[in-house]
N, C-alpha and C positions, 0 to 999 in steps of 0.2 A: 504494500500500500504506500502511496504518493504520502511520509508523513508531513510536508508542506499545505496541502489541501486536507488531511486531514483534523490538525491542528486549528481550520480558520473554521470550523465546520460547529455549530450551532451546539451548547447541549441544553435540553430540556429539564426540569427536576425532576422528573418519572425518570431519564437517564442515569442520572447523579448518583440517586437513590437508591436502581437497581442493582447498578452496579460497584457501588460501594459496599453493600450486604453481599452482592457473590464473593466480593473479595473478604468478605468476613471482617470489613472497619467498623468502628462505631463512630459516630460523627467526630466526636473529641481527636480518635487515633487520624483520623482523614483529615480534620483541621490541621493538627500538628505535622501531617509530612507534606501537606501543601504549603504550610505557611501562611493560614490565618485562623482567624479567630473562629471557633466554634459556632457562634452568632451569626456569621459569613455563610460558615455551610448550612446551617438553617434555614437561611434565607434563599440560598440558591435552592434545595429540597423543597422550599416550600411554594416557589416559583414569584417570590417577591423577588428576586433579585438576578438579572446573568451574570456567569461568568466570565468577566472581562476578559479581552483577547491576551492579555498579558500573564493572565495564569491560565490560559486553556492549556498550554504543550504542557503543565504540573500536572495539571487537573488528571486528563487523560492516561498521564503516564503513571499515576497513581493508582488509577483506575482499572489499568492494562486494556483500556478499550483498545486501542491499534491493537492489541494479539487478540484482542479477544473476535474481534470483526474478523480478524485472515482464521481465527481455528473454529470459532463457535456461532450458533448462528442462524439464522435460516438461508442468509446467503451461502456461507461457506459449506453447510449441507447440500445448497443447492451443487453447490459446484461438485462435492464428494460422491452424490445420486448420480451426477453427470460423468464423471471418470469412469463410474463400476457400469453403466449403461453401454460405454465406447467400448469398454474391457469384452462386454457378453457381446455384444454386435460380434466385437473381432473372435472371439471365439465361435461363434455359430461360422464366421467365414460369409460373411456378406457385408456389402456393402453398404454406405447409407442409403444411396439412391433407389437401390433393388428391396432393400429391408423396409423402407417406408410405405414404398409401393404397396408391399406384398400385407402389411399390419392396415393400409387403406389411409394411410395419411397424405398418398397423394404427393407432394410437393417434399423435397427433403428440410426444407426450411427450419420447421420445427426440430426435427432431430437436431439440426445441426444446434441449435440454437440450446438446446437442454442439453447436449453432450459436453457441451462449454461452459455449462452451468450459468447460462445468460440468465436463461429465463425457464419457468417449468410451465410443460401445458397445462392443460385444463381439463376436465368432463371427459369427454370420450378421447379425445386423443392421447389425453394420458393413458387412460386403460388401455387402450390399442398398443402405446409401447410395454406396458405391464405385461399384457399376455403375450405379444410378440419376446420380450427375454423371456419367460418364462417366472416372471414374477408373480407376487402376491399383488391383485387387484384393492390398492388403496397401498399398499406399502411406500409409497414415495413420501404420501401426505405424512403418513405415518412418524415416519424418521424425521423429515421437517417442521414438525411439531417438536423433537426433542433438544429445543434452542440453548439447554446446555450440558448438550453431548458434545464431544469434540468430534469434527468430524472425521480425524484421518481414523477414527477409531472405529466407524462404521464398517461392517464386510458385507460382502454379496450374499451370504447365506441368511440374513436377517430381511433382504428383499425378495429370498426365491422361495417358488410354489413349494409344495410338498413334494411333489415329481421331480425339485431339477437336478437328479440323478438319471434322468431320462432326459432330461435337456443337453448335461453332461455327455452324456452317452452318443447324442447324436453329433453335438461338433464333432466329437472324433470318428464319427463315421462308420456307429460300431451298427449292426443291421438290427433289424427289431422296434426299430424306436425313433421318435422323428419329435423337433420339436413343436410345443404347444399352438405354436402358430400357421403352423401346415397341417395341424390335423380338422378335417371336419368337424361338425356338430352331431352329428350323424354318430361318425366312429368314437368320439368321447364318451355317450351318453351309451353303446353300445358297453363299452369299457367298464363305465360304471355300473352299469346293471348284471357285469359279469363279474365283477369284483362285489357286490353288495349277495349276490348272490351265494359267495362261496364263505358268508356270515352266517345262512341261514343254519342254526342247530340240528340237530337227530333230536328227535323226541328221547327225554330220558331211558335209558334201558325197563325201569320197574314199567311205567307208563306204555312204553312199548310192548312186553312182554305181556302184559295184560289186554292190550289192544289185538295181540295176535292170535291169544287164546279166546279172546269175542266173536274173531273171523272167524277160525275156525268152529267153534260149536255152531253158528249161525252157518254155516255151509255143509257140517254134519248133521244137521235139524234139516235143512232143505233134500239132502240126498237117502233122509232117510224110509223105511218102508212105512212108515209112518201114514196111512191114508189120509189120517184127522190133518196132515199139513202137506201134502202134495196136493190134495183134490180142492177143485173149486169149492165154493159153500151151493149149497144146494140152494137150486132158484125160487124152494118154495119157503124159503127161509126169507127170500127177501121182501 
């Protein structure tokens, strides 16, 4: 970060405030390594007062705002979301242009633009790259919500599906498996109801055992010489 423009750059007392508690000061300890009076910082926290351009490089640097902007952040996550995105692309072995295409984004514009961590899309086009890596649908929001994680500290396996061992599996080109984004709708919900299937229980053994002795009496009473239950009821019974 440019720390010449970041120095001239405004701070608010919802600023001040915040980030004097991450760093664990209490007003008194932040008065005394900026170098004023207690009264001073209250007044800046309470928005009666700014911070003059001549203590803002103290202020901040107290604060550790500059590191805290380049590590923590929604920006700096944006940018971390955006590195492990360009990492799965290049793994799957495509391009932006073909990979955009193929998730329906059309235009590469956005990818480029989220792989850089400019900017993050929105609504559907976000899920469109979600399912295309092989991500969890909402996990981008997810992790950009946690504004004081660091982000080099973020990995890919906190964004991917429960399958992306079959995501895996396909970069490498191993057969059997393809990833989430080339597969129909069709063949997933097949998938699923072939894996929800193989939950289905056996009837307990005692339960069973006893269901099979009901068959058969019930098949031994039909077969037997029994006329009172092979013959119709007599019609003038009815």
């Amino acid at each position: 970060m440019d720390m010449s423009s970041s120095t001239n750059m405004s701070l608010g007392a919802a600023d001040i405030r915040e980030n004097r508690e991450r760093r664990g000061l209490t007003q008194e300890e932040f008065a005394e390594e900026v170098g004023v009076d207690v009264t001073v910082v209250k007044a800046w926290e309470s928005g009666e007062r700014l911070v003059p351009k001549r203590r803002m490089a103290s202020v901040r640097s107290v604060l550790g705002m500059d590191e805290f902007t380049e590590s923590f952040g929604r920006q700096a996550l944006s940018r971390r979301v955006g590195e492990l995105a360009k990492q799965r692309r290049e793994e799957l072995g495509i391009g932006r242009v073909p990979f955009s295409k193929e998730i329906g984004l059309g235009s590469d514009r956005t990818l480029v633009q989220f792989e850089f961590g400019r900017t993050v899309p929105i609504d559907s086009s976000l899920m469109k790259i979600e399912k295309g890596l092989g991500w969890r649908i909402g996990a981008v929001e997810g992790i950009l919500r946690m504004v004081n994680r660091k982000a080099s500290e973020v990995l890919m396996e906190e964004l991917d599906a429960e399958d992306a061992l079959t995501l895996e599996r396909a970069s490498h080109g191993l057969p059997g498996v393809a990833p989430l984004a080339f597969v129909s709708n069709e063949d997933l919900i097949a998938e699923l109801d072939r894996r929800l299937a193989s939950y289905v229980m056996p009837a307990p053994r005692p339960y069973g055992q006893h269901l099979k002795k009901d068959v058969q009496d019930l098949y031994g009473l039909a077969a037997s010489t029994n006329s009172e239950h092979l013959e119709d009821d007599d019609p003038a019974d009815s």
